[in-house]
C-alpha positions in Angstrom: -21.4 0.8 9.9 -19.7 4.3 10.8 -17.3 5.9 7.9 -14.3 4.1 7.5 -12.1 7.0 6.5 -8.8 8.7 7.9 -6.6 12.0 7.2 -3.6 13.0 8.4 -0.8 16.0 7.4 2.7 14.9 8.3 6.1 17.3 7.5 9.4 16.8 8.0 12.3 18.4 6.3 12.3 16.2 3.6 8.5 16.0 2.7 5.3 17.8 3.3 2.6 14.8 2.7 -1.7 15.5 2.9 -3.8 12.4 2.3 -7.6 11.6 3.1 -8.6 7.9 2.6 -12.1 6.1 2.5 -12.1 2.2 2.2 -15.6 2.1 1.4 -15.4 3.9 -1.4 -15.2 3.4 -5.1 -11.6 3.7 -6.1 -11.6 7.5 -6.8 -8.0 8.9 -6.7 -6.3 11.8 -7.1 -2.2 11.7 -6.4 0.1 13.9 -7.1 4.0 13.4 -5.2 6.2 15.0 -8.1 7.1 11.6 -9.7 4.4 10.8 -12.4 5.3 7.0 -11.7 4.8 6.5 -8.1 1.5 8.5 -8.8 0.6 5.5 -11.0 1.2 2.9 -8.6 -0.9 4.3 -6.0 -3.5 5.4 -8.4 -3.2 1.5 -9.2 -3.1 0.8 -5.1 -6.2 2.6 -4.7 -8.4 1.8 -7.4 -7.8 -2.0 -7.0 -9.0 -1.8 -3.6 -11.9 0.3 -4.0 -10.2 3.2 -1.7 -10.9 6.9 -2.5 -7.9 8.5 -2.1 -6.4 12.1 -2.5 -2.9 12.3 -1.7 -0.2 14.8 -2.4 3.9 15.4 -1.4 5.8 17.9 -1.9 9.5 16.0 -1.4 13.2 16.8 -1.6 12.9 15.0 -5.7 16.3 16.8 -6.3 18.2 14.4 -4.1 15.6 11.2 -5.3 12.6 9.9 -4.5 13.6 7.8 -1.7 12.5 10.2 1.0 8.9 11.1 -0.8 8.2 7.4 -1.1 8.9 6.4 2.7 7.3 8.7 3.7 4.1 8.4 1.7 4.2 4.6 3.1 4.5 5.9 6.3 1.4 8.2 5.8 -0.5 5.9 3.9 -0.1 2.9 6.2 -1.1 5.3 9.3 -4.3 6.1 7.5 -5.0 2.7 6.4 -5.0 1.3 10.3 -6.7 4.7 11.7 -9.6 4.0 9.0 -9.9 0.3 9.7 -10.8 1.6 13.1 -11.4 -1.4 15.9 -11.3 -3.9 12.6 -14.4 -5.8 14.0 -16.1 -8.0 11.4 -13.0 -7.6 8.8 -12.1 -11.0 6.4 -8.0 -10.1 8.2 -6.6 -12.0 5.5 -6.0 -12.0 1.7 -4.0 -13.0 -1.3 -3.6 -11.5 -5.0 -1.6 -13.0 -7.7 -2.0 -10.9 -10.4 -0.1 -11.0 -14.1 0.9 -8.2 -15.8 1.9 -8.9 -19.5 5.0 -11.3 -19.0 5.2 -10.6 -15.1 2.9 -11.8 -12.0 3.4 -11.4 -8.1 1.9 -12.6 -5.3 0.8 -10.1 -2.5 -0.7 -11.8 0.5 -1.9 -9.8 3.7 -3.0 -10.1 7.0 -4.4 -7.3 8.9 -2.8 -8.6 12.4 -1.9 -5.6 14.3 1.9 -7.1 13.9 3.6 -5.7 11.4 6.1 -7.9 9.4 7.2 -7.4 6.0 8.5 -10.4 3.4 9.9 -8.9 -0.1 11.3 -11.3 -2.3 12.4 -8.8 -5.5 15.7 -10.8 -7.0 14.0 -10.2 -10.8 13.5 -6.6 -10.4 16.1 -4.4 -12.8 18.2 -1.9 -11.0 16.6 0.7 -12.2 12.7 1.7 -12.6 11.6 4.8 -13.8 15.0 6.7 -13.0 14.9 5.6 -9.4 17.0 3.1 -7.6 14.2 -0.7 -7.2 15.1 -0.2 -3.2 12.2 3.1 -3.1 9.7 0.0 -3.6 10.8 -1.8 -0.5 11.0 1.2 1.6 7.6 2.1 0.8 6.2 -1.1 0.8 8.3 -1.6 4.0 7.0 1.5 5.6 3.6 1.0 4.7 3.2 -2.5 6.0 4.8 -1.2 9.8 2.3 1.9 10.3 -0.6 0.1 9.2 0.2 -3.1 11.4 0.1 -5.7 8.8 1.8 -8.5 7.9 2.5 -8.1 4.1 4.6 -10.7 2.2 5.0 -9.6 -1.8 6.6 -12.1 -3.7 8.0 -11.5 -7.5 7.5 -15.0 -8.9 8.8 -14.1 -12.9 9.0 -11.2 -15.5 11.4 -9.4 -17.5 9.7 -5.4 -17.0 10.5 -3.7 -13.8 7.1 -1.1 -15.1 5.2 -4.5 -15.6 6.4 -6.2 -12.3 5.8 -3.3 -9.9 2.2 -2.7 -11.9 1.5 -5.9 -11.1 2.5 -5.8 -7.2 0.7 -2.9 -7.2 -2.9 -4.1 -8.3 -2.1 -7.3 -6.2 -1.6 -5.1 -3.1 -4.8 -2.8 -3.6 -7.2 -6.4 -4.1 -5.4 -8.2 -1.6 -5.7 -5.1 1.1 -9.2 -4.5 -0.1 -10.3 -8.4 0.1 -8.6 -8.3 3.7 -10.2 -4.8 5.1 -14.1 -5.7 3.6 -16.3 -6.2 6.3 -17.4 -9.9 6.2 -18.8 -10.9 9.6 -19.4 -10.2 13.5 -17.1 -9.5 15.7 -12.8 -9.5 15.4 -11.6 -12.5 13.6 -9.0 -14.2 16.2 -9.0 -16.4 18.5 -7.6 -14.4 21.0 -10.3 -11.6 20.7 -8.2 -8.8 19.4 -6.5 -7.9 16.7 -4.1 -5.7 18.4 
């Protein structure tokens, strides 16, 4: 099986994003956007799904982070579909519930090649980490259309936003890892492609 790996540079006027990402690898990460929390969730992305990834932004933080986090979805995600490559033999689909502490979330994925994004967030706070909850839907958002997936996140209960998002997080990275392992011949669908 060739390298499953991707890179891509994207700047705008707003961000200036570099990331290289392996999904055979071992869940070595190095992130660095400016705000220490997103870090941690895609630290958490990463290592849960056994990615290597290196990813850095340099964003407009003195407005907020709403521009450094769509964007680093949008980058992501495009790396995430160019490394899956033709997607023959991949498991396609996936689900994670995973607790954190008082909080748990279901993530469920299927690597379709039609993007669609479900976000059901009514027990988030406001207010995570300084920043607005809607930077966590516009990434997630943004990651799910570039990389072609159909992603559904579901909240189910908790009282933390730091606790629900961490647990979303982890979810994400098992459920995405689970969906992109390499598990048999050819394209899983009926129709022959997952385009």
């Amino acid at each position: 099986m060739s390298e499953r790996t991707a890179e891509l540079a994207r700047t705008t006027s707003e961000t200036s994003i570099r990331a290289e990402l392996r999904l055979d690898g071992s869940g070595e990460v190095h992130v660095d956007t400016g705000f220490p929390f997103a870090d941690h969730m895609l630290t958490l992305l990463a290592f849960w799904g056994g990615f290597d990834l290196r990813l850095t932004c340099d964003g407009d933080l003195d407005v907020d982070a709403h521009h450094s986090l769509e964007d680093v979805g949008l980058v992501l995600g495009q790396c995430f579909a160019e490394a899956l490559g033709d997607k023959s033999g991949i498991e396609r689909t996936a689900l994670a519930k995973v607790p954190m502490d008082e909080a748990l979330t279901e993530v469920v994925v299927d690597i379709s090649g039609r993007p669609y994004f479900v976000y059901s967030e009514n027990v988030l706070p406001p207010v995570i980490a300084g920043e607005e909850k809607d930077v966590w839907r516009e990434f997630l958002k943004s990651f799910a259309f570039k990389a072609a997936i159909n992603l559904h996140v579901r909240f189910e209960y908790g009282d933390n936003g730091h606790h629900l998002l961490e647990s979303a997080f982890k979810g994400l990275g098992l459920a995405l890892g689970r969906a992109a392992a390499v598990t048999r011949q050819g394209v899983r669908s009926t129709k022959g492609s997952l385009d």
